[in-house]
C-alpha positions as CSV (number, residue, x, y, z in Angstrom):
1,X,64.4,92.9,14.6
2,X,66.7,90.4,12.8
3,X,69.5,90.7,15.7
4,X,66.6,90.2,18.1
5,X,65.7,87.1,16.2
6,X,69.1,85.8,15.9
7,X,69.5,86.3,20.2
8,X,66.1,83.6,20.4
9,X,68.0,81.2,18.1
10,X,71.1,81.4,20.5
11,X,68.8,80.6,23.4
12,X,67.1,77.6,21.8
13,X,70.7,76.3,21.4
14,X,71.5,76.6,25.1
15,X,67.9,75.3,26.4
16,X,68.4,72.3,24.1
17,X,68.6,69.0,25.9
18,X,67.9,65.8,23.8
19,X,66.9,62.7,25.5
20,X,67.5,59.8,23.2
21,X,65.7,56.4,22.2
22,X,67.7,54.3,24.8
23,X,65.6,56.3,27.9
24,X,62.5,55.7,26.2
25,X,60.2,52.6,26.6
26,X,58.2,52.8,23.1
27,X,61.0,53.7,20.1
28,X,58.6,52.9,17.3
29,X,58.9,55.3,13.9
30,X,55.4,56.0,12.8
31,X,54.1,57.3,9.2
32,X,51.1,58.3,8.8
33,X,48.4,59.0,5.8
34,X,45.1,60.4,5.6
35,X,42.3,60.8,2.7
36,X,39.0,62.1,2.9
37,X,36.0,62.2,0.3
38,X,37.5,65.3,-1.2
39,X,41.5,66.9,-1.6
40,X,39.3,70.2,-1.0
41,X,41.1,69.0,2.7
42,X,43.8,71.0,4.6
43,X,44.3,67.9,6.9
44,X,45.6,65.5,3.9
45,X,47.7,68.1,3.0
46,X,49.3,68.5,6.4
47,X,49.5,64.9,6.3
48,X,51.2,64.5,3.5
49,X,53.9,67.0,4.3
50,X,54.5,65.1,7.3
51,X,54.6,61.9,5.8
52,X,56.9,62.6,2.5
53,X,59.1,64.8,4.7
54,X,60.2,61.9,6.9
55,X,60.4,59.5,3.9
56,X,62.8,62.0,2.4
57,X,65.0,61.6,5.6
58,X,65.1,58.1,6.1
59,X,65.8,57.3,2.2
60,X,68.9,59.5,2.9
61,X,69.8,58.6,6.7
62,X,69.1,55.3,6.8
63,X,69.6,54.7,3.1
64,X,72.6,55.5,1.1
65,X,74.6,58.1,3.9
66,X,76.8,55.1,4.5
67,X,77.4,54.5,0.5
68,X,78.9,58.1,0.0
69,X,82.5,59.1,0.9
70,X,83.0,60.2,4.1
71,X,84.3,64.0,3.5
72,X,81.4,64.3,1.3
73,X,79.0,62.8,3.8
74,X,78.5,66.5,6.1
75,X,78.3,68.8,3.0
76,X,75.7,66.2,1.3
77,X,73.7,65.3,3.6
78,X,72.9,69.4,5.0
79,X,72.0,70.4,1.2
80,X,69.4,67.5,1.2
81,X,68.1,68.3,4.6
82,X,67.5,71.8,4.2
83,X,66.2,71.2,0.3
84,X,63.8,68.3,1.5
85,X,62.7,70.2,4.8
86,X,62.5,73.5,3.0
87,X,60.1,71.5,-0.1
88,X,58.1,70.0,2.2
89,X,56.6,72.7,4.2
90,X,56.9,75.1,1.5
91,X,54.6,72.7,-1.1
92,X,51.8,71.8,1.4
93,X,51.7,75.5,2.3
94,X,51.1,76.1,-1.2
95,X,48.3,73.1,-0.7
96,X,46.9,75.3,1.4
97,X,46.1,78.5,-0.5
98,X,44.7,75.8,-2.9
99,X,42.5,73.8,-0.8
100,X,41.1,77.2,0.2
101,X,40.9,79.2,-3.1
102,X,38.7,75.9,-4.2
103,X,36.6,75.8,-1.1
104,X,35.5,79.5,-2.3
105,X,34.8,78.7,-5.8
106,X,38.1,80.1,-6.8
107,X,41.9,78.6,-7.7
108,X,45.4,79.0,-6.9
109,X,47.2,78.6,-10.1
110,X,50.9,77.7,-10.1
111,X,52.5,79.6,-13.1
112,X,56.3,78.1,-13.2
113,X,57.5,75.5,-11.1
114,X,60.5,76.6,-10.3
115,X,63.1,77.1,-6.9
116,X,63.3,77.6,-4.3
117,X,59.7,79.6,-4.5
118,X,56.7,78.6,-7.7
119,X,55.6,81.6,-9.2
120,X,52.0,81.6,-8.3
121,X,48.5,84.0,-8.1
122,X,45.6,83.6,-6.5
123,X,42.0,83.6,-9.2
124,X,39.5,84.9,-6.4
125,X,35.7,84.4,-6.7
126,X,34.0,87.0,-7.2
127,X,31.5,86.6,-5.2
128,X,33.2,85.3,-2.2
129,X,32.1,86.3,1.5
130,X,34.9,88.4,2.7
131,X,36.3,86.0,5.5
132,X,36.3,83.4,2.5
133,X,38.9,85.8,0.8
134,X,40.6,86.2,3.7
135,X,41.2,82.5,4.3
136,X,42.4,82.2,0.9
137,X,45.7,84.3,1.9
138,X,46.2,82.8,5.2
139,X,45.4,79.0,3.8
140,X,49.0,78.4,3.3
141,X,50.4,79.5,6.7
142,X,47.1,77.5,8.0
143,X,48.9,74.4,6.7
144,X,51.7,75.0,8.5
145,X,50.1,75.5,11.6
146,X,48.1,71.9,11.3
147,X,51.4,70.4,10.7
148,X,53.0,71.8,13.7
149,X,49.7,70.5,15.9
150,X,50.1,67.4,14.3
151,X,53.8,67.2,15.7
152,X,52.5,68.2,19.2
153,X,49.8,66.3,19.8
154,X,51.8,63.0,18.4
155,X,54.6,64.2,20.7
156,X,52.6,64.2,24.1
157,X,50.4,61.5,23.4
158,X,53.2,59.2,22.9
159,X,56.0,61.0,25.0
160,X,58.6,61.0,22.2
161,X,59.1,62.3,18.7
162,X,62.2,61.0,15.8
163,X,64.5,64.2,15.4
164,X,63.2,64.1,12.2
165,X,59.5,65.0,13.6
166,X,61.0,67.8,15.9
167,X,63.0,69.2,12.8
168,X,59.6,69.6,10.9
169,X,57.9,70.9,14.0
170,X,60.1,73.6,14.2
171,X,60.5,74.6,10.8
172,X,56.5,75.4,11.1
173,X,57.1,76.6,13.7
174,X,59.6,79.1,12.8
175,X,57.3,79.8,8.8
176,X,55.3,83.1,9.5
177,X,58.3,84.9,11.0
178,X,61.0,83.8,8.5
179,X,58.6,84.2,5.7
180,X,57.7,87.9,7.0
181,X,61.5,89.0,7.6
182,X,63.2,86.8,5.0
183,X,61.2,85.0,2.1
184,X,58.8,88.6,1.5
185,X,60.2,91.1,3.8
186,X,58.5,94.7,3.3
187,X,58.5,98.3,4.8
188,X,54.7,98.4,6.2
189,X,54.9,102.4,6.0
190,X,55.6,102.6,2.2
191,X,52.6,102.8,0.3
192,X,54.3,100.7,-2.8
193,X,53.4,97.9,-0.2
194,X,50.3,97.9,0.2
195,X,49.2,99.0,-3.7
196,X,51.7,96.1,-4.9
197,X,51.2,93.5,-2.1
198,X,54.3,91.7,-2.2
199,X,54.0,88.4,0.1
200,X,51.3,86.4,2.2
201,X,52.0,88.5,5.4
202,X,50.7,91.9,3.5
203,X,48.0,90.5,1.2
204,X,46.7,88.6,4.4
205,X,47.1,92.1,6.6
206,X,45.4,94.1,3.4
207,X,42.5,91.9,3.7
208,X,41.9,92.0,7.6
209,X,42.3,95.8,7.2
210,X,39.6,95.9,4.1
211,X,36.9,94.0,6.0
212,X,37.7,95.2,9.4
213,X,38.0,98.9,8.7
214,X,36.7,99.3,5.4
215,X,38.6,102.6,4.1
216,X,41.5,103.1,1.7
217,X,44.8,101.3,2.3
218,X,46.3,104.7,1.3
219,X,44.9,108.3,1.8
220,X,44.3,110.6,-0.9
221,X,47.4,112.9,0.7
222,X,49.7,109.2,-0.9
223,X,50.2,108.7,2.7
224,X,49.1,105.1,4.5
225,X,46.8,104.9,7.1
226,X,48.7,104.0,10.1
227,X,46.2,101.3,11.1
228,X,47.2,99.5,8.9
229,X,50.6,99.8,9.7
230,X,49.7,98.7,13.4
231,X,48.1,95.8,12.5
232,X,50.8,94.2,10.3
233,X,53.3,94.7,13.4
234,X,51.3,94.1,15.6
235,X,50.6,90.5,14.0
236,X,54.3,89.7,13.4
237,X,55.4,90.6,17.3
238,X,52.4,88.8,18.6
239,X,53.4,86.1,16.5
240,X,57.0,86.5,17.6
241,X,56.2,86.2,21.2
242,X,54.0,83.5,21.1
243,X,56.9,81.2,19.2
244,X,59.1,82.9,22.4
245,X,57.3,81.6,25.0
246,X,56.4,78.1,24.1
247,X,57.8,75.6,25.4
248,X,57.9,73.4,22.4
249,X,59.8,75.8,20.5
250,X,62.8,75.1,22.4
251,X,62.0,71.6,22.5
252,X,61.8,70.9,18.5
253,X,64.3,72.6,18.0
254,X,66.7,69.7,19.8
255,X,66.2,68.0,16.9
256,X,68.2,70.5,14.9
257,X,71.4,69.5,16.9
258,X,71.4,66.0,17.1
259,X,73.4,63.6,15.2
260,X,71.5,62.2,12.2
261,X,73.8,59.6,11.4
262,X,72.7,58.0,14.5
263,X,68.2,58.4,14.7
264,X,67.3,59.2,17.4
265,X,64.1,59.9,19.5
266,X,63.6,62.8,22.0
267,X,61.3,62.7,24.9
268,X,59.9,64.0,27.9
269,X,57.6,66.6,26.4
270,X,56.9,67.4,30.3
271,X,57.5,70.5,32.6
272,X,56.2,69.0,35.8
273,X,56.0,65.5,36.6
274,X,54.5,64.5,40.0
275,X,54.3,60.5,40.7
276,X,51.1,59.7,38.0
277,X,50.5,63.2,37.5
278,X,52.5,65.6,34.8
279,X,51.6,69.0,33.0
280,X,52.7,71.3,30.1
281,X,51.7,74.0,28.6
282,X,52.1,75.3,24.8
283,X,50.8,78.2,22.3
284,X,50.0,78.5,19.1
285,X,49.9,81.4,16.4
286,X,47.4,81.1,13.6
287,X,46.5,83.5,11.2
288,X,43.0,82.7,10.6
289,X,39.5,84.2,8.6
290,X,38.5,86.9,10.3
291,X,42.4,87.9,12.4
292,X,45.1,86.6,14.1
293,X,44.5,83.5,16.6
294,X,46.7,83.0,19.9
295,X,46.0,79.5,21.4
296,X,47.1,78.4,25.1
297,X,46.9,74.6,25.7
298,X,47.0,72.8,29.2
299,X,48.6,69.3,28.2
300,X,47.7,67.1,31.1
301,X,48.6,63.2,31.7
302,X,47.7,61.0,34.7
303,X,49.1,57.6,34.7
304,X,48.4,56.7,31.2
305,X,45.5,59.3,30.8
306,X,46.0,62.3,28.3
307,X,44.1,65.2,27.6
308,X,44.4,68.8,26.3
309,X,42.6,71.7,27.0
310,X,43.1,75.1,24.8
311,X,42.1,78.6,25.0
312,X,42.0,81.0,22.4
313,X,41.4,84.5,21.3
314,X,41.7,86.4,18.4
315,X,42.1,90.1,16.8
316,X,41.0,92.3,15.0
317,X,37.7,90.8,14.9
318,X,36.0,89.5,18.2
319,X,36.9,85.5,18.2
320,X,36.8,83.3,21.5
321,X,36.9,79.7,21.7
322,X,37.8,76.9,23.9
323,X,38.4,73.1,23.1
324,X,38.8,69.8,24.9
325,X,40.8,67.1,23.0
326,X,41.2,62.8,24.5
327,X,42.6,61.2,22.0
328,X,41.6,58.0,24.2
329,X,38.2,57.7,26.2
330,X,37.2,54.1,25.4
331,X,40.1,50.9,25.0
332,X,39.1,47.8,24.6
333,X,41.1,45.1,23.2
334,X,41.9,46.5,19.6
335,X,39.7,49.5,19.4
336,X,40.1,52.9,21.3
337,X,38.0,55.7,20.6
338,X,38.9,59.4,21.6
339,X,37.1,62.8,20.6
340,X,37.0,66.4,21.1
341,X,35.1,69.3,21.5
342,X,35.3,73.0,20.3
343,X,32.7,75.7,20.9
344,X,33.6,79.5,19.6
345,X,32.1,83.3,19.6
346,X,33.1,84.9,16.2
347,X,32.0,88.2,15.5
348,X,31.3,87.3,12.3
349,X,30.0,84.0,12.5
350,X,28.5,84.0,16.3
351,X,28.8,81.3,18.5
352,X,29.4,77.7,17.7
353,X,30.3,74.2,18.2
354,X,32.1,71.5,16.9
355,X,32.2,67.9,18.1
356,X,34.8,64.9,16.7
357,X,34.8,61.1,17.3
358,X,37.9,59.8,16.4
359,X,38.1,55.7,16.8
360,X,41.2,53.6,15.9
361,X,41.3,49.9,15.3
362,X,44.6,48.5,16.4
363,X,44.7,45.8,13.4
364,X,48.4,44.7,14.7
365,X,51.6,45.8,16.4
366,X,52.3,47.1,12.4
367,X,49.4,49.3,11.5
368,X,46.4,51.0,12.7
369,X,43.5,52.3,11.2
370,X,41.4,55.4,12.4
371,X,39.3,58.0,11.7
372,X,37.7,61.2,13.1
373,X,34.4,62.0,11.8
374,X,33.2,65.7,13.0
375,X,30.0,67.8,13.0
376,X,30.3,71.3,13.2
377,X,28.4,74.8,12.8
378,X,29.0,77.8,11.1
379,X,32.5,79.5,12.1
380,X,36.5,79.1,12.1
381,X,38.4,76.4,12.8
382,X,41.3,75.9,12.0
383,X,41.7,73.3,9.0
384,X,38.0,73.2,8.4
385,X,35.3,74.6,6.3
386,X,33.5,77.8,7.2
387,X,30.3,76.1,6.6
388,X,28.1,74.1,8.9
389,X,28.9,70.3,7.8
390,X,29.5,66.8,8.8
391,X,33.4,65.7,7.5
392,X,34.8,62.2,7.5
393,X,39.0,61.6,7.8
394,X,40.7,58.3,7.2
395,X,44.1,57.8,8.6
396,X,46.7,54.8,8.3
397,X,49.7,54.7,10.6
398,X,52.3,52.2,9.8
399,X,54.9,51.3,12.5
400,X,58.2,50.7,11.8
């Protein structure tokens, strides 16, 4: 598994080809904050770990690089990358099981602060609704599935990401599998595993398995019920081959060649361009309330038109869904307004909808202001609540 893991590294490598700032017609640097009415959010922490991620970067890169020796310039500046980028989607995941434990009445209580990993335990509510308990295990990997959308959606909407972006974007990316073969790796066919839960990846897979199938873990005979056992492989290869086959998995991971001594920007996010007209296509993994999600999205651009459409299905519990986003329907002068639309069938929480207006007011060529307010029914989606509610998201983007 770990050689075969290795060989889609090696191909990343060869597929890379960075297009830099100097091709591109827009080079601005964008950061970006949100808030909402409550930190019971996934979104601000997504945010966030975007945000402080890139300002780690920058203070080095294009901050003090120049002020250090030269020999010591290489050796420095890859401990701080790989500190900052590992902190930074490691603490928002950890946002995540928080945000979610709370949403259930429960918490997720960080023992000792300490590196590289906090030692942590989840307080669960007693009386929380089994898809609740669920989402309080996958919460953190949740995070780091908002944070790579963020990345994509920002990277076809404006046709160019910083390296620093595409770094991030791949590290998420890359989370589930490296935190299932390298940060908690485990024997599913042991029964110490599944009685000790060692790891998100088994407590999340214990959970689906309790709710789905609802029988013992392990049989009275000591041995473990090979369903189980299925479904934990089962989500790590499904996971494996949707990172394999996406396009922007090769793509972000340019920015883990480039030369950050000299910033650049990488672009054309396309597969097919045709005069006015160009199209991609990208999955997503999420491991979600009630199983495993895989998402297909049609990215689609004419002229200066974008939209995407996703598909999505789920295991082991029946979960369909579909979803239109336009991040611009209406431009006039210094307001745009975009939305979206998502409409589910959940076995569990039966079909749905969910529909988002997201304005922005232009205030100058420094900073914008926007928001996306959203109404939704019962059900799962991603980064939201499981109730039916109405939810209000502030955003400011400064340009630099």
């Amino acid at each position: 598994m770990t050689r075969f893991f290795q060989y889609a590294l090696l191909i990343a490598l060869f597929c890379a080809q960075p297009i830099y700032a100097d091709e591109l017609s827009d080079t601005r640097r964008d950061y970006r904050l949100s808030i909402a009415p409550t930190l019971q959010d996934s979104r601000i922490a997504a945010s966030g770990g975007i945000f402080l991620h890139k300002f780690a970067y920058d203070v080095y890169w294009d901050g003090f690089v120049d002020t250090l020796p030269e020999p010591v310039q290489p050796w420095f500046g890859g401990v701080w990358n790989f500190f900052w980028t590992f902190n930074f989607s490691m603490w928002p995941h950890d946002m995540g099981h928080w945000v979610r434990a709370n949403q259930a009445g429960g918490d997720f209580v960080i023992d000792e602060y300490r590196f590289p990993f906090p030692l942590a335990r989840m307080v669960q509510a007693p009386d929380a609704p089994p898809a609740q308990q669920t989402l309080m295990s996958a919460g953190g990997f949740e995070i780091n599935t908002l944070m790579r959308w963020q990345h994509e959606r920002l990277y076809f909407e404006t046709g160019y990401r910083d390296d620093v972006d595409m770094i991030h974007s791949f590290i998420q990316t890359m989370f589930f599998p490296i935190y299932t073969l390298l940060i908690a790796p485990n024997d599913p066919e042991s029964r110490d595993m599944w009685e000790e839960t060692y790891g998100d990846p088994a407590d999340y897979t214990k959970l689906l398995f309790q709710h789905y199938a609802n029988r013992p873990r392990v049989r009275a005979d000591g041995s473990v019920d090979p369903t189980i056992t299925r479904l934990y492989r089962e989500i790590f290869w499904t996971n494996l081959a949707t990172i394999l086959v996406d396009p922007m998995t090769y793509k972000s991971f340019e920015g883990m060649v480039v030369d950050l001594k000299q910033p650049s920007r990488i672009g054309n996010p396309w597969l097919v361009t045709r005069g006015d007209f160009s199209w991609a296509y990208t999955t997503r993994f999420n491991p979600g309330a009630i199983g495993y999600e895989v998402y297909l999205t049609q990215h689609l651009k004419w002229r200066q038109h974008y939209a995407a459409f996703y598909m999505k299905m789920g295991r082991p519990f029946k979960n369909r869904g579909i979803g239109l986003y336009v991040p611009r329907i209406v431009d006039v002068n210094k307001l745009s307004i975009g939305g979206s639309v998502d409409a589910w069938d959940q076995d569990v929480f039966g079909k749905g909808i969910m529909l988002t207006l997201s304005p922005t007011y232009h205030v100058n060529s420094r900073f914008d202001i926007s928001a996306d307010l959203h109404w939704k029914d019962t059900g799962y989606i991603v980064g939201r609540r499981l109730d039916r509610e109405f939810g209000l998201l502030v955003n400011g983007t400064f340009y630099w």
